[in-house]
C-alpha positions in Angstrom: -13.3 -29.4 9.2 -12.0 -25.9 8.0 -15.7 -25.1 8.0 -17.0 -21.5 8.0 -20.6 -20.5 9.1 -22.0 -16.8 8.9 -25.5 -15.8 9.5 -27.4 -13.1 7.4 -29.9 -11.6 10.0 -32.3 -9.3 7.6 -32.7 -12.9 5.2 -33.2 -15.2 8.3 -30.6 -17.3 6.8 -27.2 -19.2 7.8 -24.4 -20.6 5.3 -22.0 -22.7 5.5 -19.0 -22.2 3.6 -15.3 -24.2 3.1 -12.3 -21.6 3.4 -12.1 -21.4 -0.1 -16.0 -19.5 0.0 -17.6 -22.4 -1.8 -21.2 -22.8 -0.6 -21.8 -26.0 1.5 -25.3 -25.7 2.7 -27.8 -23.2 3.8 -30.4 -22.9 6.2 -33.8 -21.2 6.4 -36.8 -21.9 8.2 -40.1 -19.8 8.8 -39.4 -19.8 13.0 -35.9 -18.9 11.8 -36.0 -15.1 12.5 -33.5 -12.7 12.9 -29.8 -15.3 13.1 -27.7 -13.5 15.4 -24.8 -15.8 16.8 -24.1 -19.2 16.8 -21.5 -21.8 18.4 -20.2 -25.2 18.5 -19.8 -28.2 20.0 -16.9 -31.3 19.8 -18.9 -32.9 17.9 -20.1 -30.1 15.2 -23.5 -29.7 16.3 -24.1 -26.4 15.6 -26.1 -23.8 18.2 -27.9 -21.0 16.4 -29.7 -18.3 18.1 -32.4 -16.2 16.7 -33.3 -12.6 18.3 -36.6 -12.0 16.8 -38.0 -15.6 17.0 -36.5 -15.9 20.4 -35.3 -19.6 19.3 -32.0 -21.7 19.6 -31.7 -24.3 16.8 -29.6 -27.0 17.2 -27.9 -28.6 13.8 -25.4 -31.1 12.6 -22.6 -30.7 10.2 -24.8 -31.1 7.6 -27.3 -28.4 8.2 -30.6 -31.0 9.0 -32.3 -29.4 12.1 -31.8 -32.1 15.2 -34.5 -29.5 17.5 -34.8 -26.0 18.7 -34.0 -25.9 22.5 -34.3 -21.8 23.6 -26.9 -15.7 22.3 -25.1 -18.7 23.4 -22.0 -20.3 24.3 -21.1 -24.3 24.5 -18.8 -26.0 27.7 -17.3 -28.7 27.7 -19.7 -30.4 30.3 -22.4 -29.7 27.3 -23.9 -26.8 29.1 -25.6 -23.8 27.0 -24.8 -20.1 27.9 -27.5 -17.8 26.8 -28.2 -14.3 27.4 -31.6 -12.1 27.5 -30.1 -8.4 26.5 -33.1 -6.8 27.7 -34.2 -8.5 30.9 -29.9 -8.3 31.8 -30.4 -12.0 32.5 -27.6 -15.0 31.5 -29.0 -18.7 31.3 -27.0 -22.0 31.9 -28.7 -24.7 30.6 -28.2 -28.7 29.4 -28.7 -29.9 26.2 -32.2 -30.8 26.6 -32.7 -27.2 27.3 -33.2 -27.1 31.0 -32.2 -24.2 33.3 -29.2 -24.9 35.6 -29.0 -22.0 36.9 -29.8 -18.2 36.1 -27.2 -15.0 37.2 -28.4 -11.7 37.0 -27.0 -8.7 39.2 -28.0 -4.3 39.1 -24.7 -3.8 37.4 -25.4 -6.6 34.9 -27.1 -4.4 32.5 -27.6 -5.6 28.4 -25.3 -8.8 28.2 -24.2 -8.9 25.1 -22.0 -11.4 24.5 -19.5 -14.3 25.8 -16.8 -16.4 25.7 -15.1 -19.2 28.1 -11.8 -20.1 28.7 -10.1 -23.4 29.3 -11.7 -24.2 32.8 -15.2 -22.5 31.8 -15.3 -19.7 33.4 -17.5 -17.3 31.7 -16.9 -13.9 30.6 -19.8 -11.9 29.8 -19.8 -8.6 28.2 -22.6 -5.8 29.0 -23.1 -3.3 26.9 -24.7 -1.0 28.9 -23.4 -0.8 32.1 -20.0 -1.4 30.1 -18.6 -4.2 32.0 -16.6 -7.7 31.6 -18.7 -10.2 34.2 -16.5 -13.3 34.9 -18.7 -16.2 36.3 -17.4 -19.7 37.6 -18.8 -22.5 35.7 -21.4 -23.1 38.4 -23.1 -19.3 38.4 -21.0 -17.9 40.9 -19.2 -14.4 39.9 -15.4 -14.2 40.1 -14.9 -10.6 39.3 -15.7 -7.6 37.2 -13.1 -6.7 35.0 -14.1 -3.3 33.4 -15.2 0.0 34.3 -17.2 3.0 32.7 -15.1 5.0 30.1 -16.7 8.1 32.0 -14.8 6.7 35.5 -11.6 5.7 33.7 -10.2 6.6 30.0 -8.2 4.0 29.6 -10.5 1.8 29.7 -13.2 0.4 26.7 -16.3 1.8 26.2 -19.5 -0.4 25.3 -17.7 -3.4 25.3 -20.3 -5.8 22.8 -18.4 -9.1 21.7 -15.6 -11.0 22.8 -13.6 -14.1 22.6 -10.1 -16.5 23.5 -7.3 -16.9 21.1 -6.6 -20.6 20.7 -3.8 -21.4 23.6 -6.9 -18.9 26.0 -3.9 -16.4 26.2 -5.3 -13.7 25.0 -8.8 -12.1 25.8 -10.1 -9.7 22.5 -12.9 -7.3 23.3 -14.6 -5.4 20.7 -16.2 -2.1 21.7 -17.7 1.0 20.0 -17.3 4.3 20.4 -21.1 5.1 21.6 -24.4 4.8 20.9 -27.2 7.0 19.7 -28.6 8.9 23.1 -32.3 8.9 21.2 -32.9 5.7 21.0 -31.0 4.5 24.2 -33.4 6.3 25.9 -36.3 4.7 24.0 -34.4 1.2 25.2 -33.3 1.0 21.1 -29.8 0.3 20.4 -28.3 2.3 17.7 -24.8 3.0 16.7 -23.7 7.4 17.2 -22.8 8.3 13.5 -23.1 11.9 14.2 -22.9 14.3 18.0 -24.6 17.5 18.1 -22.3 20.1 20.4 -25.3 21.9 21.0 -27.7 19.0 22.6 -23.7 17.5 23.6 -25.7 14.1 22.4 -24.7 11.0 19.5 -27.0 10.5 17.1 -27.2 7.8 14.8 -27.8 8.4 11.0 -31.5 8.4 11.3 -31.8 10.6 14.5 -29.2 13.2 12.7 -31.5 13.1 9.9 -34.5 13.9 12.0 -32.2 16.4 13.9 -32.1 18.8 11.1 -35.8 18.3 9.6 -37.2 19.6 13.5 -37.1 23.3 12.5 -35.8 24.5 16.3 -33.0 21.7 15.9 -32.2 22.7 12.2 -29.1 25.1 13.2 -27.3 22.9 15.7 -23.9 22.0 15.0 -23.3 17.9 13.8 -19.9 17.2 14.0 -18.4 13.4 13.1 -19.3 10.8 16.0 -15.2 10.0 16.5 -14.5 13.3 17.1 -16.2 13.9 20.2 -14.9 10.1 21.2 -11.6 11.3 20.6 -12.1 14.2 23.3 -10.3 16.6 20.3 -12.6 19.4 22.1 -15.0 20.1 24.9 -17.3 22.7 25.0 -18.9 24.8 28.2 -22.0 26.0 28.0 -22.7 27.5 31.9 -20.8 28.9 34.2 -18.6 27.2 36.4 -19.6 29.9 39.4 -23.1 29.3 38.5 -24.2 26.4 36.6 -27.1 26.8 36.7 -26.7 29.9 34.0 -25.7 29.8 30.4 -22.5 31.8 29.5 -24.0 35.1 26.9 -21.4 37.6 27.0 -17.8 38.0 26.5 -15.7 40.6 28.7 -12.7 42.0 26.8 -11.2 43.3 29.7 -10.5 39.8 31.5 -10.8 37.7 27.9 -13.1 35.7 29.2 -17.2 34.3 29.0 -19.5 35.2 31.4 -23.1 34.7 32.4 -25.6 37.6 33.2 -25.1 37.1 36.8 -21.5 37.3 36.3 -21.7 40.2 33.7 -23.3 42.5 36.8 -21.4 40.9 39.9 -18.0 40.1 38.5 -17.5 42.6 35.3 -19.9 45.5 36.4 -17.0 47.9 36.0 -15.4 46.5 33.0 -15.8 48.7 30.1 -16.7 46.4 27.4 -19.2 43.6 27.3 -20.9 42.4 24.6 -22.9 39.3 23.6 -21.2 36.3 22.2 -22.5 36.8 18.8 -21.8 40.4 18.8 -18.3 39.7 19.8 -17.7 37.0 17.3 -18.3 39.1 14.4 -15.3 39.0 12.0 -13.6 36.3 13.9 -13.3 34.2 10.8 -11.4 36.9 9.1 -9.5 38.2 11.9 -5.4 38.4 12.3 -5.8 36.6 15.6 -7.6 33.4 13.7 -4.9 33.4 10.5 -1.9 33.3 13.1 -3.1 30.6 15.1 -4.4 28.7 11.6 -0.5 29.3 10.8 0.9 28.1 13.4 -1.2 24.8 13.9 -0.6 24.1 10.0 3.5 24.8 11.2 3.1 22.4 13.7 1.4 19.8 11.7 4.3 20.0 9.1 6.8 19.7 11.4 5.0 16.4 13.2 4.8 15.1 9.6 8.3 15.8 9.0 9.3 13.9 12.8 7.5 10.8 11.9 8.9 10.7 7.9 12.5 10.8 9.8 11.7 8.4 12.6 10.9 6.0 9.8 13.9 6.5 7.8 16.0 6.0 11.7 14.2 2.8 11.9 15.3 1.4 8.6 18.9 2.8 9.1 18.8 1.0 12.0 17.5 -2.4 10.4 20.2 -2.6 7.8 23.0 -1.9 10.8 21.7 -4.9 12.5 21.3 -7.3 10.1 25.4 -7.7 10.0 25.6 -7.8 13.6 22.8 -10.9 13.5 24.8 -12.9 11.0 28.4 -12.7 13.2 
């Protein structure tokens, strides 16, 4: 029916809207708390799941509530797919909201989301132990489809919705970058605005907030959350002979950080070590830093200047081929 429907979680309300944006209906209701996700059936009933009222409402077309039965997901055998985030638990149940069957496994950790393709199977999303769960319609799991980030770069991190094209040809997966290492640890979910290099931790907008009103946190460095995604640089604080020891000195003999051990084993006879601070003095201003700042903004002109001609290729090559086409 070309009908849109969009949930406002902070108002506890749900709209539905034609494609043109007009306003259909709208629901609200006082056990109607916190509208998260929603689905629908073949015949328009709509399935809407609350998080902080820990309800599923079920409506028609017309926005009337039918009942409230329990994230969810509707088969085709009119089965209900819903998922407990923090007891890492998914639910199959009927339309009269009994269980069919529970799955729950160690490395199904904060399910987050799901979708089904055309013989429902399930894929489940979890966004903590950053995995894609595929179950057979009865329960029974089929595969795991994604790894940690950590264990393999190419593939997504967090993954936290997904969903079928039309034809179930493609599979879209939505992931973030990270989360804010605070309040994961405090079993909160919060999205990494900010990464201190000094704790090497996200932090999301209220944590980097608090991170420079704590006096002994004030002077860490806060650096843009995609830029430590991005692996742009990595920073090493010990000693990769002995880790257990921070790096404090700098040798200029060798070039090169060392701890205390280090400092008397290693560069005992070395003529000159000096602390890290001591050594950095100046290094803003120095002839080493302006050459290297020269040479990176050289570089970045002459990158610009590849990709401004590879365009100009691309369209000389266009025009060549449109001839060729009409032969």
């Amino acid at each position: 029916m070309d009908m849109i429907y969009c949930c406002e979680a902070d108002k506890n309300t749900i709209h539905c809207i034609d494609i043109n944006g007009t306003d259909i209906f709208s629901y609200k209701s006082p056990d109607f708390e916190g509208p998260v996700d929603l689905a629908l059936d073949d015949r328009e009933n709509m399935y809407e799941i609350t998080r902080k009222s820990n309800k599923l409402h079920r409506l028609p077309s017309d926005g009337k509530l039918i009942d409230i039965l329990l994230k969810t997901e509707i088969g085709k055998m009119d089965m209900i797919y819903c998922s407990e985030l923090y007891k890492n638990t998914l639910h199959c149940i009927d339309i009269n909201g009994t269980v069919i069957f529970s799955y729950k496994s160690t490395s199904f950790d904060g399910p987050v989301d799901m979708t089904l393709d055309g013989k429902d199977n399930l894929y489940v999303t979890t966004l903590r132990s950053n995995k894609l769960h595929l179950l057979s319609s009865d329960g029974k799991l089929l595969d795991i489809l994604l790894k940690k980030l950590r264990e393999n770069k190419d593939e997504l991190n967090e993954p936290n919705a997904v969903a079928f094209n039309e034809n179930y040809i493609k599979l879209v997966i939505m992931a973030t970058s990270q989360k804010c290492g605070p309040c994961y640890r405090v079993d909160k979910l919060a999205s990494a605005v900010k990464f201190c290099t000094d704790c090497e931790d996200p932090l999301c907008a209220d944590c980097a907030i608090m991170h420079k009103a704590i006096k002994s946190l004030a002077l860490h460095h806060l650096t843009d959350e995609d830029v430590q995604t991005d692996k742009a640089f990595s920073i090493r604080r010990n000693c990769s002979d002995h880790p257990d020891m921070g790096l404090e000195f700098y040798c200029s003999n060798h070039e090169k950080l060392c701890c205390r051990t280090c400092s008397v084993n290693t560069h005992r006879t070395c003529g000159n070590i000096l602390p890290i601070d001591v050594a950095a003095r100046g290094i803003k201003t120095s002839v080493l830093l302006n050459d290297v700042t020269a040479d990176l903004k050289g570089l970045l002109k002459t990158a610009g200047q590849l990709v401004e001609d590879r365009a100009k290729t691309w369209k000389t090559l266009e025009k060549i081929k449109r001839p060729l086409y009409k032969r």
